[in-house]
C-alpha positions as CSV (number, residue, x, y, z in Angstrom):
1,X,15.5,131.7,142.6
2,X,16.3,134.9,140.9
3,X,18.5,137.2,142.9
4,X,17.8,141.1,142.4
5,X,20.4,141.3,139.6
6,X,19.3,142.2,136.4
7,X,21.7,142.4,133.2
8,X,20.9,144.1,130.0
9,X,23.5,143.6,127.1
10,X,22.7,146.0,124.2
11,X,23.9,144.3,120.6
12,X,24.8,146.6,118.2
13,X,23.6,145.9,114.6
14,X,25.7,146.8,112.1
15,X,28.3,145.2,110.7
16,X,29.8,141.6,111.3
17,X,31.5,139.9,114.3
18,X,35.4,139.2,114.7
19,X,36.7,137.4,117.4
20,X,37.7,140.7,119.4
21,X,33.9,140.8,119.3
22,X,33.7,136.9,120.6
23,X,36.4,137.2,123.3
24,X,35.5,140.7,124.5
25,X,32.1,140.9,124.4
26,X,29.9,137.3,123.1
27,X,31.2,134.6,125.1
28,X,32.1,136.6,128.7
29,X,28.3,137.7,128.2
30,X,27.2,134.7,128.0
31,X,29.0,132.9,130.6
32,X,27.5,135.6,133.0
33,X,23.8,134.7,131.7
34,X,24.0,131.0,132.8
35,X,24.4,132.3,136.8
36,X,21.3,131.3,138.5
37,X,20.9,134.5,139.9
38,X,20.6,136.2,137.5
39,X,18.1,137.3,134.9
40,X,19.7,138.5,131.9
41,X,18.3,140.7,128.8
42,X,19.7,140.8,125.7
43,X,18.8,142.9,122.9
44,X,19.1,143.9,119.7
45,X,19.9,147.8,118.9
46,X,18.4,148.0,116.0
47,X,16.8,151.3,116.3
48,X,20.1,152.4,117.3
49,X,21.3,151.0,113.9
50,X,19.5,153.3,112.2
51,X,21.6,156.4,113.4
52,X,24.8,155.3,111.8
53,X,23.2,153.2,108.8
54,X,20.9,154.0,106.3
55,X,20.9,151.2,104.4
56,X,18.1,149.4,104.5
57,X,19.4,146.0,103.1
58,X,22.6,145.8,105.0
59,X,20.5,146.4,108.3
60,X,18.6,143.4,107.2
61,X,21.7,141.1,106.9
62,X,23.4,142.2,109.9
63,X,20.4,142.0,112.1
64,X,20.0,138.1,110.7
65,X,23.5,137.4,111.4
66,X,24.3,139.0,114.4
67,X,21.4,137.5,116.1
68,X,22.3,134.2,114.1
69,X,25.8,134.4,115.8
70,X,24.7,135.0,119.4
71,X,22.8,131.9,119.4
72,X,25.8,130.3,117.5
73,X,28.0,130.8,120.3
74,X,25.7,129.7,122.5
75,X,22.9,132.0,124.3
76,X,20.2,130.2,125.8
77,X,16.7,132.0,124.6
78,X,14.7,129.6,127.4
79,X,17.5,131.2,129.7
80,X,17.6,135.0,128.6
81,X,15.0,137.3,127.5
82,X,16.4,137.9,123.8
83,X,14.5,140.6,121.5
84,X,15.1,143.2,119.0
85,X,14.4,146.4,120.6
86,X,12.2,147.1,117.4
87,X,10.0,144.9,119.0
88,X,9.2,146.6,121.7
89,X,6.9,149.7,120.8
90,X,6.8,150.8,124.9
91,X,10.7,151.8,124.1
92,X,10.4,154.4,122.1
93,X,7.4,155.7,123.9
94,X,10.0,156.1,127.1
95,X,12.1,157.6,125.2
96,X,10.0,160.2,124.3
97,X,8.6,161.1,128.3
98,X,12.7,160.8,129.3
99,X,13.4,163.3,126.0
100,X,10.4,165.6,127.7
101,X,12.0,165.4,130.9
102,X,15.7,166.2,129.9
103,X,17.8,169.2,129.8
104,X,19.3,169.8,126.7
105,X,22.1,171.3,128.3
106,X,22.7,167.5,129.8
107,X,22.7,166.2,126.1
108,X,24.8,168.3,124.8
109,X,27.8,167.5,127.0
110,X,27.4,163.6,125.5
111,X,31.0,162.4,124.1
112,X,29.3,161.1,121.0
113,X,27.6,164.2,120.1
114,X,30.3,166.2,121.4
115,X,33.4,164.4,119.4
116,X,31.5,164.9,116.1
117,X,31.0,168.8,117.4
118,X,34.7,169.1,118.1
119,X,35.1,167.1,114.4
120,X,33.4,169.4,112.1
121,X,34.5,172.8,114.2
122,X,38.0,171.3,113.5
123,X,37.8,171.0,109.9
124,X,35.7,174.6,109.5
125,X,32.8,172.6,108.6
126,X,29.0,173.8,110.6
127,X,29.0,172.8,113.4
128,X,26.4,170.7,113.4
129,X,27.0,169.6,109.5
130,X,26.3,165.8,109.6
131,X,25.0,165.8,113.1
132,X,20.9,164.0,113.3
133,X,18.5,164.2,115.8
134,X,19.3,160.5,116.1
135,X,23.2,160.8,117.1
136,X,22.1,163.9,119.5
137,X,19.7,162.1,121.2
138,X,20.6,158.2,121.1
139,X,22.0,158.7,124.9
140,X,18.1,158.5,126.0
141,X,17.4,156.1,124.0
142,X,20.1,154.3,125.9
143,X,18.8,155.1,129.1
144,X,15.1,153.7,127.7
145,X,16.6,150.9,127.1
146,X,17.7,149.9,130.3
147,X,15.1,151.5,132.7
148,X,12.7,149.7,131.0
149,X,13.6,146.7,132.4
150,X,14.7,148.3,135.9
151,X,18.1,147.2,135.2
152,X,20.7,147.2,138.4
153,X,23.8,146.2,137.0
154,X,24.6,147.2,133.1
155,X,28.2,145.6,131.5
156,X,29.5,147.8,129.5
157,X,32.8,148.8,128.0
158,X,35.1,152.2,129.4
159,X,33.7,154.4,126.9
160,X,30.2,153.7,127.8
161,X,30.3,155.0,131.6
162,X,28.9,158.4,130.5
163,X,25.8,157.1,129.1
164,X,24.9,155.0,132.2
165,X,25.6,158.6,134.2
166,X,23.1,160.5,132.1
167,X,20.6,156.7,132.3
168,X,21.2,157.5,136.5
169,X,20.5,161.5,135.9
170,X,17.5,160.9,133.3
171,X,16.1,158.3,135.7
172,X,16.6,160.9,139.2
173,X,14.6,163.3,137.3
174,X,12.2,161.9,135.9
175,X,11.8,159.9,139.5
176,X,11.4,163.6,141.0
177,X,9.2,165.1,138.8
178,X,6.5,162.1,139.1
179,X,7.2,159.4,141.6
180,X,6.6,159.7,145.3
181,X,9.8,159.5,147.3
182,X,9.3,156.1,148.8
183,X,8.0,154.5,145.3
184,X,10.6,155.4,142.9
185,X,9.8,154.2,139.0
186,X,13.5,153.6,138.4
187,X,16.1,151.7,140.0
188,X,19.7,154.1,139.3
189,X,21.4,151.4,137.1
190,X,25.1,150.6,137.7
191,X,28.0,150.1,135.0
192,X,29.8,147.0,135.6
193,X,33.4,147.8,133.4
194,X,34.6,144.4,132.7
195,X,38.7,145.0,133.0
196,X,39.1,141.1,132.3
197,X,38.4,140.9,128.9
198,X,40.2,143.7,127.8
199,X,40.3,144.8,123.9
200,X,42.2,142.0,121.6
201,X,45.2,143.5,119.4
202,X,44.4,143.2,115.4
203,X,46.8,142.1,113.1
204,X,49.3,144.5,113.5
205,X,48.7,144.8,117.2
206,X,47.1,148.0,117.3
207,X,43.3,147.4,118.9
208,X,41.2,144.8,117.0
209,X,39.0,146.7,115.1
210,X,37.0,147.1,111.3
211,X,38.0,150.0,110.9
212,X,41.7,149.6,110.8
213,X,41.4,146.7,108.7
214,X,43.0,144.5,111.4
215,X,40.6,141.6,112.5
216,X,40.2,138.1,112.3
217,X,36.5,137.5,111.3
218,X,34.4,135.3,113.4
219,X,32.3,133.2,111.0
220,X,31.9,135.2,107.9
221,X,34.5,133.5,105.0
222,X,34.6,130.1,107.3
223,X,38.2,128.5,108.4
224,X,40.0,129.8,105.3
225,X,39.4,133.6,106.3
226,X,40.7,132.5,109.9
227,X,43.8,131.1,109.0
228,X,44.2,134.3,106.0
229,X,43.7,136.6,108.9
230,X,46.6,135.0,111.0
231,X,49.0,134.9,107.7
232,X,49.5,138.1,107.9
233,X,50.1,138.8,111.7
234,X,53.1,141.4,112.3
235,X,56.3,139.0,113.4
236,X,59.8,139.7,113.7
237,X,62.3,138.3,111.2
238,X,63.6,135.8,113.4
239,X,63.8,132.2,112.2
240,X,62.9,128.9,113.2
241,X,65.5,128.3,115.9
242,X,66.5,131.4,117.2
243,X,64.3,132.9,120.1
244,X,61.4,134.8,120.0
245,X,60.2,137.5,122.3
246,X,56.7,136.5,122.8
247,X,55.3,140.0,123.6
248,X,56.4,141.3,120.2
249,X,53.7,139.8,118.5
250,X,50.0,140.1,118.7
251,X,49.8,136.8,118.4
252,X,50.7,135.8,121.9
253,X,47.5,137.7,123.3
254,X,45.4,136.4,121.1
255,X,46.6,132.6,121.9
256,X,46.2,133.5,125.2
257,X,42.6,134.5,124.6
258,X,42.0,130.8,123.4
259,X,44.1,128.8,125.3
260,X,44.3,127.3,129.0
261,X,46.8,129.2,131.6
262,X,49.2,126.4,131.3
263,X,49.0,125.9,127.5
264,X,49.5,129.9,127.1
265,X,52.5,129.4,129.2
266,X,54.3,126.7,127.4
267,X,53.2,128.4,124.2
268,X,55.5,131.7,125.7
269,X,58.3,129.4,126.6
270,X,58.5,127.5,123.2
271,X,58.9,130.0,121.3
272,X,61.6,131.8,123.2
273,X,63.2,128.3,122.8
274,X,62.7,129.0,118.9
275,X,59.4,127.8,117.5
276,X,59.1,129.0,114.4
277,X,56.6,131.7,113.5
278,X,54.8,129.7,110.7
279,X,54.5,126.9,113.0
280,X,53.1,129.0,116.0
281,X,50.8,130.5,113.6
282,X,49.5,127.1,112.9
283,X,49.0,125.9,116.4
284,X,47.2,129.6,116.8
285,X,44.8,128.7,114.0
286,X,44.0,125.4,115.3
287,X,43.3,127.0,118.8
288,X,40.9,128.9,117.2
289,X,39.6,126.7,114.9
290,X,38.2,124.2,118.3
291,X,36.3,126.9,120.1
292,X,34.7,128.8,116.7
293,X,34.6,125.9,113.9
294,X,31.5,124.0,115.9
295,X,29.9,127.4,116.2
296,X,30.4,128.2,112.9
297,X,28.3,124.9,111.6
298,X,25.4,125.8,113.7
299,X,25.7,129.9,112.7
300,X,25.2,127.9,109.0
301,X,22.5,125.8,109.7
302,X,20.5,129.2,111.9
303,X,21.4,131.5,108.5
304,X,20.2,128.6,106.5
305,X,16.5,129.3,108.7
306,X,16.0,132.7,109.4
307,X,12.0,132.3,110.1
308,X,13.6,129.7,113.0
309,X,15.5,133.0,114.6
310,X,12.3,135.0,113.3
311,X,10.6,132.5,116.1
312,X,13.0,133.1,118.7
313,X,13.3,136.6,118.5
314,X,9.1,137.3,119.0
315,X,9.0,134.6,121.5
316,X,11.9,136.8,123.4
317,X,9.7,140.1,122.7
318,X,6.5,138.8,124.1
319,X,8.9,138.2,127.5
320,X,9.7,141.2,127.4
321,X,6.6,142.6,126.8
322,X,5.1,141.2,129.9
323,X,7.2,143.5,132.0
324,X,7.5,146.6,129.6
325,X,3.3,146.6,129.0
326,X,2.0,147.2,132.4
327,X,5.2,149.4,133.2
328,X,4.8,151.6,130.4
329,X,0.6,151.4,131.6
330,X,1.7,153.1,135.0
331,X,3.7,155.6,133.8
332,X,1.9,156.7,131.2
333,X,-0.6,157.2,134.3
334,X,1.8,159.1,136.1
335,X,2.5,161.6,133.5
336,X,-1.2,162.0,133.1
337,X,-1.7,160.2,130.3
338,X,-4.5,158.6,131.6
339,X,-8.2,157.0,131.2
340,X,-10.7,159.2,131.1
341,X,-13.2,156.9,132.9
342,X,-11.1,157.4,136.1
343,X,-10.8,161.3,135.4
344,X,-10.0,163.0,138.7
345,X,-9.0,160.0,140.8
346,X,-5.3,159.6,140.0
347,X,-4.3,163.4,140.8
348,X,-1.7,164.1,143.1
349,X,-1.7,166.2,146.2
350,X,-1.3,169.9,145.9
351,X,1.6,170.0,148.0
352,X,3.6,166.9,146.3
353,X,2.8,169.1,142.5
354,X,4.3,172.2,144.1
355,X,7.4,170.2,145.7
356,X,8.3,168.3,141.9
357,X,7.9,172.0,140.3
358,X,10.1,173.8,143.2
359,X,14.2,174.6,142.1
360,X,16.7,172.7,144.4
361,X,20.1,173.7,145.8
362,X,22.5,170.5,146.0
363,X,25.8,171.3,147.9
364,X,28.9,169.1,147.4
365,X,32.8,168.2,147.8
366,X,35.2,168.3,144.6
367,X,38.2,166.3,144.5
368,X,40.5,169.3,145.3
369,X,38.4,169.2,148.8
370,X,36.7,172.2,147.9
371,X,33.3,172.8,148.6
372,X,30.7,174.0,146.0
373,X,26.9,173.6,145.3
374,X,24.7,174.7,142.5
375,X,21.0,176.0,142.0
376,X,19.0,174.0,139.5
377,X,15.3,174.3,138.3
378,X,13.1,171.0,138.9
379,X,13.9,170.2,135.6
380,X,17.7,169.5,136.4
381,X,18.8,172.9,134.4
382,X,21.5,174.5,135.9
383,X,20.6,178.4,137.4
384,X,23.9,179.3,139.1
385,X,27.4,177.6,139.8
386,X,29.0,178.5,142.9
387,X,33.1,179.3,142.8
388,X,35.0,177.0,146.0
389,X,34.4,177.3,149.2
390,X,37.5,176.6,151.9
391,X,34.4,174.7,154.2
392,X,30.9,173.1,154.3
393,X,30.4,175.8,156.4
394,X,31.0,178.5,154.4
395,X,29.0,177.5,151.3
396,X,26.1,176.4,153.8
397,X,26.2,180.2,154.8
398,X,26.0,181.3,151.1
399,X,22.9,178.8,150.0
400,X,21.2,180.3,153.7
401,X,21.8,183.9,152.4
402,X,20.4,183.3,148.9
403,X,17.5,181.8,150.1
404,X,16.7,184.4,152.3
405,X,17.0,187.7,150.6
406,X,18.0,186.0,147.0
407,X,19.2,188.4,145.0
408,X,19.7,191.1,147.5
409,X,21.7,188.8,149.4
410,X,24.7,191.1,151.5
411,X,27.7,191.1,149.5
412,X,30.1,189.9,152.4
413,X,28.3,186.6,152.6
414,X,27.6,186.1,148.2
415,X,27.7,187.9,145.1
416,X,26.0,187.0,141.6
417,X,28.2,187.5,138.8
418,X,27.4,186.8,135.1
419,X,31.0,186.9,133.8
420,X,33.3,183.9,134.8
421,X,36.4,186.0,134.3
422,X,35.3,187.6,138.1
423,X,34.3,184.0,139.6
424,X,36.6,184.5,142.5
425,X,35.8,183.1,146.5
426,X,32.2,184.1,147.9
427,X,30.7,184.2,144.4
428,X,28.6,182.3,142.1
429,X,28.0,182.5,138.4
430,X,24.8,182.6,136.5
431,X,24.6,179.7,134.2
432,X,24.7,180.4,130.3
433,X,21.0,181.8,129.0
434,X,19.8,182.4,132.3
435,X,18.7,186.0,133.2
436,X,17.9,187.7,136.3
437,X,14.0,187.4,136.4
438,X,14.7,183.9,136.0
439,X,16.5,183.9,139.3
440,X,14.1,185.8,140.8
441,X,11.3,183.6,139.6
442,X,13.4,180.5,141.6
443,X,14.0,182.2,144.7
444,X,10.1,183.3,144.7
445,X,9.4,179.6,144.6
446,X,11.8,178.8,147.3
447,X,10.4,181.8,150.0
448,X,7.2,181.2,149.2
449,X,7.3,177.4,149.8
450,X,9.4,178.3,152.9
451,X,6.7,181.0,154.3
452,X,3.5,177.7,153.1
453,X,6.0,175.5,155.7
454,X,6.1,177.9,158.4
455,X,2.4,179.1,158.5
């Protein structure tokens, strides 16, 4: 039976596939999917798409072939559940109630939106010259994507940890603000960093990637691109004869990529015993020839019936639909979006309303040992910072004293500061574009629901 692991493997759709694609991505992806215990989803990003690509026809073609070359190279659509997120109209409706639920201050510390910041600042441009609503956002799309599905474990690559953080913080939010502690909506997903399949070298051994001009294409341009590609791989000078250091080449890793353990290894050793470059080259084309040129006749025959993958793809999305449907239905409920034929029956108890809306003090332990904690509305916005603390103790005393006399809290034990340049032990800083009847409001909240407690 299905174990509790669910996978979801997000396809971006722009673009064509090289075999850094196959090896690092494709086929460990789809080796995972044929575990029995698992229930994979695989989708197309094509709403994503639309962020870095405006071109309608070209998102066309690369939708076709991309989902064209996942089947190619295997996937099972009886197996998977295998849609175009497009397809899915409860999607973009999470979205917007995670968007409605998130701080901006959260999204703007997202690397994308932050490196293209950083870019245009660098080269005296506006800062936010270039920068759509799309690209700002598309981490909560992300996290729609997967908490849709309730999705435990998430592959990704390194520079995709961030975006299953803000998934976990979107989902703890939104989980506060509407579910009842022992009924959570979302399960916190977890990223699984494959370190196996690490990035292929290109051509000239830098990372195999479009844009530096460096890959060896997957199916587009057939065997001839292929062996092309491998031509002009960066060798020494060395001839036939003479040995070879088998690490100076990216070829070596990308044998190894194709290749059994002991054929990689007599591969090494022949060619510090002097096989020639041009021959090695050969066998490396061969390699990849038997794993991609059966592929490649069934990509042909799929591109030659797109209303076949047409097929596939709605079958998939009426899958998925089974689970996203009623999900979407009982959140929508929970947000109060809700029939008005049950008006009145669905509302939650006073006390539960006043707990979602109430701010919340979460103490913690930094890597230097130090101990800190922060105020933060309901909403996850960030009210005040706290400097370090030597002890638990200590900063236990601090969160005690603000809660009881909140602003007026003794100096000895806490002081509220506004400038960071006097953050110094025993105080804490107000956070950026919050003022002091703001504070005030919070602890309000805090005594009062502290005095409804007591009564």
């Amino acid at each position: 039976g299905l174990g509790d692991v669910y996978k979801r493997q997000g396809i971006n759709t722009t673009g064509t596939l090289h075999i850094g694609n196959y090896v690092g991505a494709i086929r460990p992806a789809i080796q995972a999917s044929q575990a029995d215990d698992v229930q994979s989803f695989f989708f197309m990003a094509d709403l994503h798409a639309l962020i870095k690509c405006q071109d309608p026809d070209r998102i066309e073609r690369s939708r076709l072939q991309i989902a064209a070359t996942w089947l190619a190279a295997g996937l099972d659509p009886k197996r998977v559940i295998f849609y175009r997120q497009s397809d899915i109209p409860e999607i973009p409706t999470l979205s917007w109630m995670l968007t409605c639920a998130t701080a901006k201050g959260q999204m703007n510390r997202a690397h994308a939106y932050k490196a293209a910041l950083d870019a245009n600042v660098g080269n005296d441009e506006d800062p936010d010259a270039g920068i759509s609503m799309g690209l700002y956002s598309y981490p909560i799309l992300m996290a729609a994507d997967i908490l849709m599905f309730n999705a435990h474990k998430v592959p990704v690559g390194k520079d995709q940890i961030q975006h299953i953080e803000m998934a976990r913080d979107v989902a703890t939010r939104f989980n506060h603000l509407y579910a009842t502690e022992d009924k959570p909506f979302f399960t916190l997903p977890e990223a699984i960093v494959d370190t196996v399949h690490e990035v292929l070298p290109g051509l000239d051994g830098r990372k195999m990637s479009k844009s530096y001009n460096n890959v060896i294409p997957l199916f587009e341009g057939g065997a001839k691109a292929i062996s092309d590609a491998i031509a002009q791989i960066k060798t020494d000078s060395r001839l036939p004869g003479e040995a070879k250091d088998p690490d100076s080449t990216s070829m070596t890793p990308i044998y190894e990529a194709f290749s059994t353990p002991e054929e990689y290894a007599d591969f090494r050793r022949r060619l510090e015993e002097g096989l020639g470059w041009g021959e090695a080259k050969k066998e490396l084309f061969e390699k990849i020839e038997s794993e991609i040129g059966p592929m490649r006749q069934r990509y042909e025959e799929l591109m030659a019936q797109p209303e076949r993958i047409e097929e596939i793809l709605l079958e998939g999305a009426e899958k998925a639909r089974e689970i996203s449907a009623p999900f979407l239905a009982q959140l929508k409920k929970a947000v109060g979006l809700r029939n008005f034929a049950t008006y009145g029956q669905n509302g939650r108890s006073e006390a539960k309303k006043q707990k979602a809306s109430l701010p919340i003090f979460k103490q913690y332990r930094e890597a230097d040992g130090q101990f800190y904690f922060k105020l933060t509305r309901a909403s996850g916005e960030l009210l005040l910072q706290s400097a370090a603390f030597a002890s638990g103790r200590d900063a236990g005393m601090a969160v005690g004293a603000l809660k009881a006399h909140g602003l007026n809290a003794p100096e000895d034990i806490i002081r509220i500061v506004e400038n960071e340049s006097e953050l110094q032990a025993k105080t804490v800083l107000m956070a950026t574009g919050v003022t002091r009847s703001d504070l005030q409001e919070a602890f309000d909240l805090l005594r009062q629901a502290a005095e409804e407690k007591n009564k």
